[in-house]
C-alpha positions as CSV (number, residue, x, y, z in Angstrom):
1,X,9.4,21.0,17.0
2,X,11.9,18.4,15.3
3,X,10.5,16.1,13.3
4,X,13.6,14.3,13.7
5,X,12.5,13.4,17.5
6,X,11.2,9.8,17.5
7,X,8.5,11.1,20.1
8,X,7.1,13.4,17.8
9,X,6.9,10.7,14.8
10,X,4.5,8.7,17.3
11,X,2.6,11.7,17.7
12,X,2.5,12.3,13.9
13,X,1.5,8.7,13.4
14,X,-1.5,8.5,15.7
15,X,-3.0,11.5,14.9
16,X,-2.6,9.8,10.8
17,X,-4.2,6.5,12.4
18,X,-7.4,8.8,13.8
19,X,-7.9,10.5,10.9
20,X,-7.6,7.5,9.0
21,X,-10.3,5.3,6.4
22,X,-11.0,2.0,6.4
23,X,-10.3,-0.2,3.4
24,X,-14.1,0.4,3.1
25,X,-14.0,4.1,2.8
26,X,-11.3,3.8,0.7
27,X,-13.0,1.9,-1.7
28,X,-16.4,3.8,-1.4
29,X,-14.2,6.7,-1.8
30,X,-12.4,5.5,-5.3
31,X,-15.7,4.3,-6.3
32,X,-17.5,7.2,-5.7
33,X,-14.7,9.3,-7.4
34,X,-14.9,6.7,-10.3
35,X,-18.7,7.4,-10.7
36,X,-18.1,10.8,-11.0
37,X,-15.0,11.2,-13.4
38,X,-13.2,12.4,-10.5
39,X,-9.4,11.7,-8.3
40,X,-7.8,12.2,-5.2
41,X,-5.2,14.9,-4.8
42,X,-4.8,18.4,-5.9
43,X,-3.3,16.9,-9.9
44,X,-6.9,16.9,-10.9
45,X,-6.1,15.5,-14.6
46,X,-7.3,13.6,-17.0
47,X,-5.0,11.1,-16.7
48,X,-5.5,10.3,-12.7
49,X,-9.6,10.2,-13.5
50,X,-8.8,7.7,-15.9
51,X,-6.7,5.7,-13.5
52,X,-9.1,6.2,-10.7
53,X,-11.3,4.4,-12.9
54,X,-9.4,1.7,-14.1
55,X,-8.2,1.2,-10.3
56,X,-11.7,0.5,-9.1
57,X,-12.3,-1.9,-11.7
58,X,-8.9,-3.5,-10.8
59,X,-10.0,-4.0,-7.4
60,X,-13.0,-5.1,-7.1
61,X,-12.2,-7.6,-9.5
62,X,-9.2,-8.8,-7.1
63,X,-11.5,-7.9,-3.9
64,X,-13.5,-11.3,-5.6
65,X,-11.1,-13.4,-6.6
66,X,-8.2,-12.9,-4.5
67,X,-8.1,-16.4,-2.1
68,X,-5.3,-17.0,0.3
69,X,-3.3,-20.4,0.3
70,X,-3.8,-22.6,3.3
71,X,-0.2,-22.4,4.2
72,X,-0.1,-18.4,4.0
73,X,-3.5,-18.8,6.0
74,X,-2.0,-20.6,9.1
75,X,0.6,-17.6,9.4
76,X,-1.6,-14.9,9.7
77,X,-3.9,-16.3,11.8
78,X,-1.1,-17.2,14.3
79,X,-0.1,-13.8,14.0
80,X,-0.5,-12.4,17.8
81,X,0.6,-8.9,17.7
82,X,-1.6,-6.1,17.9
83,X,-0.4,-3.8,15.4
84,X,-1.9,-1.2,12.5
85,X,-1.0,-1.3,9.0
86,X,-0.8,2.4,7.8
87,X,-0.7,2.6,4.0
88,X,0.0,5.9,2.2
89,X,-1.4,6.0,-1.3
90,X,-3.9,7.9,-3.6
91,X,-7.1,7.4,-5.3
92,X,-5.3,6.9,-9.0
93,X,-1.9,4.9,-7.5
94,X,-1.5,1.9,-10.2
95,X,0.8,-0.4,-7.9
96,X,-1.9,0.0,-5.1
97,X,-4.6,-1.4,-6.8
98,X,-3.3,-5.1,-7.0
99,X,-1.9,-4.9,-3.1
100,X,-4.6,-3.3,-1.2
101,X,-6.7,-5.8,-2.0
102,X,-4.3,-8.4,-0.7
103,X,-3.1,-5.8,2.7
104,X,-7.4,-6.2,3.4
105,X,-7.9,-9.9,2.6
106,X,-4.9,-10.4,5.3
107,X,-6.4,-8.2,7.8
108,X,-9.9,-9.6,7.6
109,X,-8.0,-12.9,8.6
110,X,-6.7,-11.8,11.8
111,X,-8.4,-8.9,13.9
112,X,-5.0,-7.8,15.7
113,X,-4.0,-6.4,12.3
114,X,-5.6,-3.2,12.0
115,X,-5.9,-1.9,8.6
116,X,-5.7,2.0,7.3
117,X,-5.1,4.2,4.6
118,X,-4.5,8.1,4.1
119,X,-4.1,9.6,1.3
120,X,-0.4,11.1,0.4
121,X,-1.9,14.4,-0.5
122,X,-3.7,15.2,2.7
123,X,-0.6,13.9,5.1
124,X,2.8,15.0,3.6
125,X,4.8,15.1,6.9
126,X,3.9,11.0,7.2
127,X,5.1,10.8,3.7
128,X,8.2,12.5,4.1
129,X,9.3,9.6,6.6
130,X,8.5,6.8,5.0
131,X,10.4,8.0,1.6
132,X,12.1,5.3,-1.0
133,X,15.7,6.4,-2.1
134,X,14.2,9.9,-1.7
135,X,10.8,9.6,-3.3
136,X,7.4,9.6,-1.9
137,X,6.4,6.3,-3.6
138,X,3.7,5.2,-3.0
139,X,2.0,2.8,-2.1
140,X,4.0,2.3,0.9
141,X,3.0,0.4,4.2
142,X,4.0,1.2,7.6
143,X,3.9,-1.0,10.3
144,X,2.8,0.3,13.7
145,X,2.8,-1.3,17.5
146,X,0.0,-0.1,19.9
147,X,2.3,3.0,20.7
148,X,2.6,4.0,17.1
149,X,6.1,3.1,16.6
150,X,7.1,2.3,13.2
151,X,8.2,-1.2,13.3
152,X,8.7,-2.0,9.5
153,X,7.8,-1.1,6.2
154,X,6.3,-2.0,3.0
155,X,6.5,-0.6,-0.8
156,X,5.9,0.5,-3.5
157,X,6.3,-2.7,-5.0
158,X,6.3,-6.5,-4.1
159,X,9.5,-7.9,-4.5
160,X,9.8,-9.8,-8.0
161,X,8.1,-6.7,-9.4
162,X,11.0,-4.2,-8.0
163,X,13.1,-6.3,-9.4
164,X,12.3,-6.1,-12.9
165,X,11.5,-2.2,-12.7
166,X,14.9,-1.7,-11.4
167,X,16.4,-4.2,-14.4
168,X,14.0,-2.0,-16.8
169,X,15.1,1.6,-15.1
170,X,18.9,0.3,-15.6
171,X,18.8,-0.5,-19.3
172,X,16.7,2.4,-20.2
173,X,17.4,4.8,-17.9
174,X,13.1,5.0,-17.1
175,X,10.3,3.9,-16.5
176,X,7.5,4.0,-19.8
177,X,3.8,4.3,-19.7
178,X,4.5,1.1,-22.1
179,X,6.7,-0.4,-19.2
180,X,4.0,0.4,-16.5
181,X,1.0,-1.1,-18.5
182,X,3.1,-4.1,-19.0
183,X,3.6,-4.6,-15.1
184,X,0.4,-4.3,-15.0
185,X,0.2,-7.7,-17.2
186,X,2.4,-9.0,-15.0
187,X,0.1,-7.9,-11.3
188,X,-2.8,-10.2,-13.0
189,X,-0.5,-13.1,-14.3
190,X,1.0,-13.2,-10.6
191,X,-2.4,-12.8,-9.0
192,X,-1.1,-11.5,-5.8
193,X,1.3,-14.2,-5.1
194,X,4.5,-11.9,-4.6
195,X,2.6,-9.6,-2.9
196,X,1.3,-11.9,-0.5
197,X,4.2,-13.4,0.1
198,X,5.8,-10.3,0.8
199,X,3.4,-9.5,3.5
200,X,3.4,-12.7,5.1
201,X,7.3,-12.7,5.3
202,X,6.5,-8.8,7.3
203,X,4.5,-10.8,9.9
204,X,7.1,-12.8,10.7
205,X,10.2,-9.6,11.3
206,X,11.0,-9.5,15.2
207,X,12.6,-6.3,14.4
208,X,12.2,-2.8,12.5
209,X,13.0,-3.7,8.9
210,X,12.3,-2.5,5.3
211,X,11.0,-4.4,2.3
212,X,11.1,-1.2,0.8
């Protein structure tokens, strides 16, 4: 069968949307994981434990903290179309752990956003549509209507922070563990501002549209 067939991507995407977790079993899952030195994915290293780890710290700090601006507020809550937010990420993902939080803090404001996540490991073929100049970064969002057509996307990074990896990536050609840690700095001095503005700007795109 073509994967090319936009028929076939619907199919692909609601069988991902059944199979599915909750932001809820996503967290008991990284928690869980966490606990017990462990990581999503078949990479089973050292490296994505210890990010697993530091990744559920990182969220449930912003799961209790995070608080929407009234402004922001009034936007999603006028938001009137029943759609699902797919997001495509992985247990020991870095950028995910500062915008999940805000992706759920949105959804629990409005019920006609529907939020899931898969993992990119378990649910290549998704991935391979959704890709960023070529990659499979993650996280990435998808947007889907009740018929599981993609109507926009989201990722890997809010907007400000693209920006100064792509500035970074030009002048040194890649990006560090030093460069990564610092954006890191840079997720808890912003606090989910870009982020949230990011997604609030998607709720308000009439048409299919990348904020990739």
């Amino acid at each position: 069968m073509d994967v090319r067939k936009p028929k076939y991507h619907q199919e692909l995407l609601k069988d991902a949307i059944d199979s599915a977790m909750s932001y809820r079993e996503f967290r008991e899952l990284v928690s869980e994981l966490a606990k017990n030195n462990g990581t999503t994915g078949p990479e089973q290293s050292e490296a994505y434990k210890n990010y697993t780890t530091l990744n559920d710290r990182r969220m449930k700090r912003w799961d209790k903290t995070l608080r929407i601006p009234d402004d922001h507020l009034d936007i999603i809550k006028h938001f009137d179309q029943k759609v699902y937010w797919l997001v495509i990420t992985e247990s020991w993902c870095g950028d995910a752990a500062p915008s999940l939080p805000v992706m759920n803090k949105i959804a629990e404001e409005n019920e006609n956003i529907a939020l899931r996540i898969i993992l990119r490991s378990d649910s290549p073929e998704v991935m391979d549509l959704f890709l960023t100049d070529g990659k499979q970064s993650i996280p990435k969002l998808v947007v889907l209507d009740q018929d599981y057509k993609a109507i926009s996307t989201w990722g890997p990074l809010p907007t400000k922070a693209a920006e100064i990896a792509a500035a970074y990536k030009a002048e040194h050609g890649v990006l560090t563990a030093e460069f990564k840690e610092e954006l890191q700095h840079w997720f808890n001095a912003d606090k989910g501002k870009d982020v949230l503005l990011d997604l609030v700007e998607l709720l308000t795109l009439k048409e299919v549209g990348d904020r990739s």
